[in-house]
Residue, then its C-alpha position, 0 to 999 in steps of 0.5 A: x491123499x486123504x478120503x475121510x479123515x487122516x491119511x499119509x501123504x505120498x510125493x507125486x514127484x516121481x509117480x507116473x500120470x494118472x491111468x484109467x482103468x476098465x473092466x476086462x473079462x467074461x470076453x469083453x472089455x468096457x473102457x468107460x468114459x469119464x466120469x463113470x461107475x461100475x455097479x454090480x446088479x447083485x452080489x452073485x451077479x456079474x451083470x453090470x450097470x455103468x453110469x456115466x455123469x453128462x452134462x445134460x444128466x446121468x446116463x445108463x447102460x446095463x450090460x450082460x456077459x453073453x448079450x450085445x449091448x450098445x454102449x452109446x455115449x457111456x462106455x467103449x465095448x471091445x474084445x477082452x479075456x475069456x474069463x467067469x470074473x471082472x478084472x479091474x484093469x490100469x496101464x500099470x496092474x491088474x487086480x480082480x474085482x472085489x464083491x460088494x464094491x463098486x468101481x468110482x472114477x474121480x469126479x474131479x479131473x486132477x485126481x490122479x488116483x485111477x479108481x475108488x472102490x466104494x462099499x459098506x460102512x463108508x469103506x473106500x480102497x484105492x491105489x497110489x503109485x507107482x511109488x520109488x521103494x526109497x519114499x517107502x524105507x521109513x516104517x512111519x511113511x504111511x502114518x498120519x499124524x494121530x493113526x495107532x499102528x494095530x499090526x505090521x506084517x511082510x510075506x514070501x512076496x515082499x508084499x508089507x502090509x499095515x493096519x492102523x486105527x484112529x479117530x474121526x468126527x468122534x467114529x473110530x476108523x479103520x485103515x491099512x495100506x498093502x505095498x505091492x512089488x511093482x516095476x523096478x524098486x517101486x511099489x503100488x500102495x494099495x490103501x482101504x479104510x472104512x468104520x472100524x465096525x466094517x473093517x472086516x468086510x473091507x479088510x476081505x474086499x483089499x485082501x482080495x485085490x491084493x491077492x490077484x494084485x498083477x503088473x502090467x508087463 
């Protein structure tokens, strides 16, 4: 898979179908209809503008935790959990969603990747898997061919993480790639890149979903 410039490749053989994902708090969950994004109205706002692309056009609908709201044709509007934050929401996990990025279905229907998120500095994050863990045991399974691997680490959670530098359209970029326990011996791989100049921006935004990475159960 590859979002700008190089990426390493990960065999669907034994991965499950693609999942859509939703929005889930503030009492509410907004089950989107594809194609679709979700933007925030501002960085310290958790008003949401959903977009959805039609045949006949784009179409919008703005919606405020607290307010009724008719989702029309753009967006199912359901009960949800009574939390003061989004969740990003899949069949398979969970994670929080991070400010300063919006929330991007694929555009094209074979994509199996459930969700991008976009932010500054051409920054992308996007998850792959679940993954069976034997696809993973080589350190060099997530290295493209020309990436320079920057740092390696693990933690207490058996989360491994990677941090890779390279070189693109003459722009230097950043990428990493969190391995996320989820079901048995499988992981989901939690992958950010962006302009090396706005990989601490990015790197804050994945650090964020990794740290309220959840498994469905």
């Amino acid at each position: 898979m590859s979002v700008a410039g190089r990426s390493a490749e990960i065999d669907y053989a034994e991965v499950v179908a693609h999942v859509l994902a939703r929005l889930n708090g503030f009492g509410v969950t907004l089950i989107p209809n594809w194609p679709y994004s979700f933007e925030r109205e501002g960085e310290s706002s958790n008003i949401v503008h959903v977009t959805r692309w039609t045949p006949s056009g784009l179409a919008h609908v703005k919606f405020d935790p607290g307010n009724p709201v008719d989702g029309n044709d753009v967006v199912d509007v359901t009960d949800g959990f009574d939390v003061p934050y989004w969740l990003i929401e899949t069949s398979i996990f969970s994670v929080q969603w991070p400010v300063g990025f919006t929330i991007n279905s694929p555009q094209d229907p074979g994509d199996e990747t459930p969700f991008y998120l976009q932010g500054p500095g051409e920054a992308t994050i996007f998850t792959q898997g679940p993954v069976p863990r034997a696809r993973l045991s080589d350190p060099e399974a997530l290295v493209a061919p020309g990436q320079s691997v920057l740092t390696r680490r693990s933690d207490d959670n058996g989360v491994a993480s990677l941090e890779l530098s390279y070189l693109h359209d003459d722009e230097q970029w950043w990428q990493a790639h969190w391995m996320m326990p989820c079901q048995a011996d499988h992981f989901i791989v939690i992958t950010a890149q962006s302009l090396l100049a706005a990989s601490s921006t990015t790197r804050r935004a994945a650090e964020a979903a990794v740290a309220t990475f959840e498994g469905s159960s």
